[in-house]
C-alpha positions in Angstrom: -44.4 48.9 14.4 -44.6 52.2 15.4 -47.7 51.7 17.5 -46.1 49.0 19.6 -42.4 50.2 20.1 -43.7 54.7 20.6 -39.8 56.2 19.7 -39.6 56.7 16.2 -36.7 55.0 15.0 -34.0 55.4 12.4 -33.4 52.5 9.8 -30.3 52.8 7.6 -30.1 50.0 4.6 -26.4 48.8 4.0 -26.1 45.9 1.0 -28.4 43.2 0.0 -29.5 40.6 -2.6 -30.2 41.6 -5.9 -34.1 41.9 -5.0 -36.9 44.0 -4.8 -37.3 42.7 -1.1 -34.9 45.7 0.5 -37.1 48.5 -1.2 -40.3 46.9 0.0 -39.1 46.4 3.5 -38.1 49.8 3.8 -41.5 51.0 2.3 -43.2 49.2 4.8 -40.9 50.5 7.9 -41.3 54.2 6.7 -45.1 53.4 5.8 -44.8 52.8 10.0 -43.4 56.3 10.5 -39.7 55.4 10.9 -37.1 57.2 9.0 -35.2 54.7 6.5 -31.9 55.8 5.0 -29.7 54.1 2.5 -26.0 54.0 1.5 -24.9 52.9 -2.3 -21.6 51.7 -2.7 -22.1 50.2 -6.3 -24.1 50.2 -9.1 -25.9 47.0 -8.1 -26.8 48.6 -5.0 -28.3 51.3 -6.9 -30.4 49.8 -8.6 -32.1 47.5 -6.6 -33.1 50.3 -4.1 -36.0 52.4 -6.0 -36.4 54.8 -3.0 -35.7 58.1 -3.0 -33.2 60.2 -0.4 -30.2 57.1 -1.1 -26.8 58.7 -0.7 -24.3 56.6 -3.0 -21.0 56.3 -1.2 -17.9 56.9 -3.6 -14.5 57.3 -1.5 -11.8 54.3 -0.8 -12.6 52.0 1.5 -9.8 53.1 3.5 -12.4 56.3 4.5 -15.5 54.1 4.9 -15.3 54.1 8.3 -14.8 57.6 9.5 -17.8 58.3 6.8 -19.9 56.1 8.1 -19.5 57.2 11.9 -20.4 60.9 10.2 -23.4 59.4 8.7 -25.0 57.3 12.0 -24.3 60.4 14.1 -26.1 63.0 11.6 -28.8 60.9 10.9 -29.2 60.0 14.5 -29.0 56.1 12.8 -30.7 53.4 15.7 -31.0 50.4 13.3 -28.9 48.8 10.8 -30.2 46.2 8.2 -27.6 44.3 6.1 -27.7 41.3 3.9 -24.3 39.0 5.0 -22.0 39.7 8.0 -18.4 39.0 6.3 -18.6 41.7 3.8 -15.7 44.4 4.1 -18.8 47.1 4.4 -21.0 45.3 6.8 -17.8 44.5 9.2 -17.0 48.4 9.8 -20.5 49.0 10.1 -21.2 45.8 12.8 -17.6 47.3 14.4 -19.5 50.9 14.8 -22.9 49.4 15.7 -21.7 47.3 18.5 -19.7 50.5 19.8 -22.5 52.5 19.8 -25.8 50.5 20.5 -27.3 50.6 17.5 -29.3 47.6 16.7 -28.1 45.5 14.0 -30.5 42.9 11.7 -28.2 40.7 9.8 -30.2 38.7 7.3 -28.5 35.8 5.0 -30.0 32.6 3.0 -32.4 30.6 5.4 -30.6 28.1 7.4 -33.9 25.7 6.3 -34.3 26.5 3.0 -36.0 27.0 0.7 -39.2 28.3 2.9 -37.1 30.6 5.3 -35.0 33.3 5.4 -32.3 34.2 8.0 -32.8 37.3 10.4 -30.4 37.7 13.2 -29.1 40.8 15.2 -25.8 39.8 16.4 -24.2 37.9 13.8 -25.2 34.8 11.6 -23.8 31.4 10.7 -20.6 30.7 12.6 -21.3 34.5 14.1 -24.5 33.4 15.5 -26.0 33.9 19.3 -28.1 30.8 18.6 -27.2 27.6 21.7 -24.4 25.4 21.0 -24.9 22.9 23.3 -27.9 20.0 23.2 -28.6 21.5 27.3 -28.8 25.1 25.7 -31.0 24.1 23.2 -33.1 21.9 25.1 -33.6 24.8 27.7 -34.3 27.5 24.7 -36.7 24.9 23.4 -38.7 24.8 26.4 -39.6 28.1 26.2 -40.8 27.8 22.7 -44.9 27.6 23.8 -46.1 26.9 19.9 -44.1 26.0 16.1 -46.3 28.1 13.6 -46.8 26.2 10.1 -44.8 27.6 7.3 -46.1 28.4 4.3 -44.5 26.6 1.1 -42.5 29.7 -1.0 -39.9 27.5 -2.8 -39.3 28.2 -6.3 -37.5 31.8 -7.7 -34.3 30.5 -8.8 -34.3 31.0 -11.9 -35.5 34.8 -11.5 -32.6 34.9 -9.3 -30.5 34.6 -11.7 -31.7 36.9 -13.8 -32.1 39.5 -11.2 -27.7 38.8 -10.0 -27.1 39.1 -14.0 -29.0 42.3 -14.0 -27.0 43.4 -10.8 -23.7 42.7 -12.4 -24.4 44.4 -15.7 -25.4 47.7 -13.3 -22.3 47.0 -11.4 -19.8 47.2 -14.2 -22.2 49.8 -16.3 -22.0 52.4 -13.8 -18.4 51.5 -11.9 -16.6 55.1 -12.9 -19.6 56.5 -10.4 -17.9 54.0 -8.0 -14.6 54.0 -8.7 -12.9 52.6 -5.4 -16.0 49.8 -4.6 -14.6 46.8 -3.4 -16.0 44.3 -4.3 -17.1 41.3 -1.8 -16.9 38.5 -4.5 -13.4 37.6 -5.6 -13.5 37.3 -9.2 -14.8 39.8 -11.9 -18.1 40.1 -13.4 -16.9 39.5 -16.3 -15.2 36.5 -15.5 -18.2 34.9 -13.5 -20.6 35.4 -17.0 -18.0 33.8 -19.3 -18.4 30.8 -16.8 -22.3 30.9 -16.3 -22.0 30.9 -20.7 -20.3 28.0 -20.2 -22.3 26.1 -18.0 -25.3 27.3 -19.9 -23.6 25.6 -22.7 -22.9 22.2 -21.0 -26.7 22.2 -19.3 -28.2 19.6 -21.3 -25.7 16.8 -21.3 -24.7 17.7 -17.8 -28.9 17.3 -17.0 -29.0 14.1 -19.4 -26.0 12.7 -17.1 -27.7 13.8 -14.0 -31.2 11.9 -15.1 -28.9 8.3 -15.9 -27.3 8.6 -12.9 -29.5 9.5 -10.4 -31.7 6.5 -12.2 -28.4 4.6 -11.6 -28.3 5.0 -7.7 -32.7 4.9 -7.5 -32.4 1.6 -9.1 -29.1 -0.3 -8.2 -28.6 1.5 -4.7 -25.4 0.9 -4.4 -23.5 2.3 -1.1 -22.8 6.0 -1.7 -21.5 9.0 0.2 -22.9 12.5 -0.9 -20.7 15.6 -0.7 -22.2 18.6 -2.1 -20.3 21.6 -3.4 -20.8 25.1 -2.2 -19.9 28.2 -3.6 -15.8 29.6 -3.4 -17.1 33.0 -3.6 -19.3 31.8 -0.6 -18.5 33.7 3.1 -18.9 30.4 4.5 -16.1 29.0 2.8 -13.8 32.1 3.2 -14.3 32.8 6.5 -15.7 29.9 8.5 -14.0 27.0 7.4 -10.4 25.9 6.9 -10.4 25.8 2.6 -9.5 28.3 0.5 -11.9 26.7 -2.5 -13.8 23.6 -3.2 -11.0 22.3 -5.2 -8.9 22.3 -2.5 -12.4 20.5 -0.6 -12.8 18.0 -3.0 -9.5 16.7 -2.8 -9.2 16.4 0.8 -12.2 14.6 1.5 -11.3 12.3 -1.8 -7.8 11.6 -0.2 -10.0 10.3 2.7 -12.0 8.9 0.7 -9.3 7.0 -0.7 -7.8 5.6 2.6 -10.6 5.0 4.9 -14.2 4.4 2.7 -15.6 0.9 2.2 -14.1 -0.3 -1.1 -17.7 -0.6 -2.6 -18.8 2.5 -1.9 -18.7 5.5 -4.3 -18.8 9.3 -4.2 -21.1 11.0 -5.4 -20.1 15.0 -5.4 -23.1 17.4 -6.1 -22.2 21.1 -7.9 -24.1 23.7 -6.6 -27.2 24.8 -8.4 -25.8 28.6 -8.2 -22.3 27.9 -8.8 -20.7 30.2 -12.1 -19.3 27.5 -13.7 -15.7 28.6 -14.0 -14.6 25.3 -12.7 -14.6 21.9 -14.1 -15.1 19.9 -11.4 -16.2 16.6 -13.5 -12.6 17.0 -15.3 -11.0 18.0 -11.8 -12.3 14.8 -10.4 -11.0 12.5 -12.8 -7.7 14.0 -12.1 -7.7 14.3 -9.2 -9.1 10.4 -8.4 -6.5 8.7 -10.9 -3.5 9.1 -8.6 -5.5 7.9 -5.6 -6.4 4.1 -7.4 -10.4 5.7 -7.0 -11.2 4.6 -11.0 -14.8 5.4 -11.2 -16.0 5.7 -8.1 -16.0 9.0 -7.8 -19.6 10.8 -9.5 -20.0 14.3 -10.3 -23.9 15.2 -10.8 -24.5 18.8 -11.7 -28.3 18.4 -11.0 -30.6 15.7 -9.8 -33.3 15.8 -7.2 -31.4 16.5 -3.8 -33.8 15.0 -1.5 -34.1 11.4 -3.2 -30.1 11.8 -2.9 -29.7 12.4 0.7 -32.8 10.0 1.6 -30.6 7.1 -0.4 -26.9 8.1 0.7 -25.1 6.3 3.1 -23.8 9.4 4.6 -23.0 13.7 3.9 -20.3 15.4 4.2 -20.2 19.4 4.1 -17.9 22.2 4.7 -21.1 23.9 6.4 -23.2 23.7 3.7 -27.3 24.2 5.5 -27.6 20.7 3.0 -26.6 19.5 6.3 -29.9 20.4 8.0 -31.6 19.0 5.2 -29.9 15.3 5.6 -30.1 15.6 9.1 -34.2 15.8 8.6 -33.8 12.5 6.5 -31.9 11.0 9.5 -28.4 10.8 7.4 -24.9 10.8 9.2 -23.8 13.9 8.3 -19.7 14.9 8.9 -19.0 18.9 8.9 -15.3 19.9 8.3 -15.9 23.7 9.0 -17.5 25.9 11.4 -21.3 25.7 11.4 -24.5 26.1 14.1 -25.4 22.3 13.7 -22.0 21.2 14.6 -22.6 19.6 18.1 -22.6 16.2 19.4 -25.6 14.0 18.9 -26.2 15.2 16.0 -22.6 15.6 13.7 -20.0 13.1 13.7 -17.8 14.3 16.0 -14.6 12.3 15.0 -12.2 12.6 12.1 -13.3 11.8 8.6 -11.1 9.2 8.0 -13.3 7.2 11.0 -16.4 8.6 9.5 -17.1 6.1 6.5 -16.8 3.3 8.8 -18.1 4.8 12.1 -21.2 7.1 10.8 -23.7 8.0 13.5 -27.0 8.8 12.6 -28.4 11.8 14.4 -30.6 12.0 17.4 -34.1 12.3 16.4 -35.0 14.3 19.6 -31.9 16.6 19.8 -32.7 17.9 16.1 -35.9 18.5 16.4 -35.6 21.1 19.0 -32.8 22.3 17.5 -34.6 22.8 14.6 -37.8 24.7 16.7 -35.1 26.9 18.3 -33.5 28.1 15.0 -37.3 29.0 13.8 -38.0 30.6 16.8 -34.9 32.6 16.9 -33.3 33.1 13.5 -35.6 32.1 10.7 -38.4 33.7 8.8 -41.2 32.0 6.7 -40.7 33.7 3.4 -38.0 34.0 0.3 -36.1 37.1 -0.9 -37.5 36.3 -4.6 -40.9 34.7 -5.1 -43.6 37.1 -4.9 -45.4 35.7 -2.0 -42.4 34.9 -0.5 -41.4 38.8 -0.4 -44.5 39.2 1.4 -44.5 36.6 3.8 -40.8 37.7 4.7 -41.5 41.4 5.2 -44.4 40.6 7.2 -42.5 38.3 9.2 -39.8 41.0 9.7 -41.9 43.6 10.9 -43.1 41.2 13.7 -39.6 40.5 14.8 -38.4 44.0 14.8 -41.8 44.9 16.9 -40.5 42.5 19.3 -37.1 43.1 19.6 -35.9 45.4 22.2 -35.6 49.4 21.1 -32.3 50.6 20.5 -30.9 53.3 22.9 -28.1 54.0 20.9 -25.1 56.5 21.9 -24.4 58.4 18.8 -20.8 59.5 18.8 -20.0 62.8 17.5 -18.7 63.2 14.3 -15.3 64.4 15.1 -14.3 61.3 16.8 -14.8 59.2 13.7 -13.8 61.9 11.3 -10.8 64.3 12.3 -9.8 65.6 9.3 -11.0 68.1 7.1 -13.0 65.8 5.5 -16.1 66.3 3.4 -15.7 70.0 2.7 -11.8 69.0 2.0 -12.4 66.9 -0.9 -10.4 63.9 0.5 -13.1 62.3 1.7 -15.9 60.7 -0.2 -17.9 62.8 -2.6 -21.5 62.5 -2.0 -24.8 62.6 -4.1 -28.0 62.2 -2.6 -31.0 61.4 -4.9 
């Protein structure tokens, strides 16, 4: 990198997955000759980044701000690299970025998963630069010259979990060095394991029920509609969409449902392979269908294959679930209720979704297809944050898009006009410990 771009350049890490991936990217940036920094603001963070030099961050939030205008001006800071673009940290530090020029690389789970990561600079998801429009994205595709092929790097889920348990444990083992972190997920660590124990605990009926039904629908095909769950703790839900929580998801596309869906069709709701478990959602949907006259026809499958249930559905509907990308592929109408980069005409429904289960639209087969080249080009990496070749194939393919991007000229405020008061030496402010 530092061959092709000449400046020296200076790299500071802000949060990411629990994953080796951060430390070996920044191994490989400094291997380059680039200066990489990092900030800690839990115990998580700490130990997932095994480089030395980290400086672990443990004021209020309140004083994030003017600490972290300190630390980009003192460490003459020209790129910042961040995992997830709605966490309390990252918006401060996008805020100060954008204010200053400093280059921003904002990666999140790949938009066509499970071989690709997300890498954007300016803002992902419903924050993305990517063209909204099929005459954007049939311009943007034209100047795509060549698709590479993507190696296969699925797999790793169950070592993510492990990894996130790990991170939790660290989070709450070492919280009085971090007394005022604020924490991006809503509910406890504590609370999230007592679900996961749970769910752990219903796995093999809920995987027996999953097997009979999804032989079910193979078998009788009957008409079905597939809505599958995301996560409440999940950005996309909290910030791009107009739920508060699935719950509140499930029972307005059920009330729909209800009203407006052929009478032989059925519902078939999908949980989220990731999701802690703290909700009930086979019990909420039996209460929730009773008072709608729905009997049975509403299926909740915690498992099953997910592409033999979009390939046989009659039709998906998401918050802005990337599932939508992957029905799209198997040409399914697909009906998105919340902000999202595939929402656009020709290949969404674009009415309400009461007209949706009588008036589905299958996508254009031409229009997706260069949207899905221009979201490779432009936002995705071959690669996964937790298989081994994975890691490598993603920090390869990150080094190749930061040696292409343009090279930050940023203009590095002084300290005094993020941080007035007496600060550091005063004791208000954050106390610091570099390691």
């Amino acid at each position: 990198m530092a061959a092709s771009v000449g400046a020296k350049r200076s790299f500071l890490f802000l949060q990411g997955l629990a994953t080796p991936f951060w430390t070996r990217l920044g191994d490989a940036i400094a291997e380059r000759g680039h200066a990489v920094h990092r900030i800690n603001v839990s115990g998580g963070d700490r130990l997932f980044w095994r480089r030395p030099g980290a400086v672990d961050y443990r004021g209020k939030f309140a004083n994030w701000r003017n600490f972290l205008g300190t630390f980009l001006h003192d460490q003459s800071v020209t790129d910042i690299v961040l995992f997830g673009d709605c966490r309390p940290y990252h918006r401060v530090a996008l805020d100060l970025a954008r204010s200053r020029g400093i280059a921003t690389h904002i990666f999140e789970e790949g938009y066509f998963r499970p071989d690709w990561i997300t890498l954007e600079r300016s803002g992902t998801n419903a924050f993305s630069s990517l063209p909204r429009t099929a005459e954007a994205i049939y311009a943007a595709d034209e100047a795509i010259k060549n698709e590479s092929p993507a190696a296969t790097v699925s797999g790793g889920v169950a070592l993510r979990v492990r990894l996130e348990i790990a991170n939790q444990i660290a989070t709450m083992a070492l919280a009085p060095f971090y007394p005022h972190y604020r924490r991006h997920r809503p509910r406890h660590p504590l609370v999230e394991m007592c679900g996961w124990l749970n769910r752990l605990a219903r796995r093999p009926s809920e995987r027996r029920y999953a097997e009979n039904l999804s032989q079910y629908l193979g078998e009788t095909r009957p008409s079905y509609f597939l809505l599958p769950l995301q996560l409440d703790a999940d950005y996309q839900i909290r910030s791009h969409s107009p739920f508060s929580s699935m719950a509140e998801v499930m029972r307005s596309v059920l009330e729909s449902f209800a009203r407006s869906a052929p009478t032989e069709s059925l519902l078939v709701v999908k949980v989220h392979p990731l999701d802690n478990g703290l909700v009930n959602y086979r019990k909420l949907a039996d209460e929730m269908a009773a008072p709608l006259g729905l009997g049975d026809r509403v299926k909740i499958i915690d498992g099953g294959h997910l592409p033999t249930l979009l390939s046989g559905c009659e039709g998906v509907i998401v918050v802005n679930s990337t599932t939508a990308l992957s029905a799209l592929h198997h040409q399914r109408p697909v009906a998105v209720l919340g902000n999202a980069i595939f929402n656009l005409p020709g290949l969404v429904f674009q009415g309400p979704l009461d007209a949706f289960w009588q008036k589905k639209t299958e996508p254009d087969r031409a229009l997706f297809a260069a949207f899905r080249r221009v979201v490779l080009a432009g936002a995705q990496i071959n690669g996964s944050f937790f298989t081994e070749a994975g890691i490598e194939l993603a920090i390869q393919g990150t080094l190749d898009r930061l040696r292409a991007a343009p090279v930050p000229q940023p203009v590095l405020a002084q300290p005094k006009a993020e941080l007035p008061a007496p600060a550091l030496a005063a004791g208000k402010a954050p106390a610091l410990i570099r390691r």
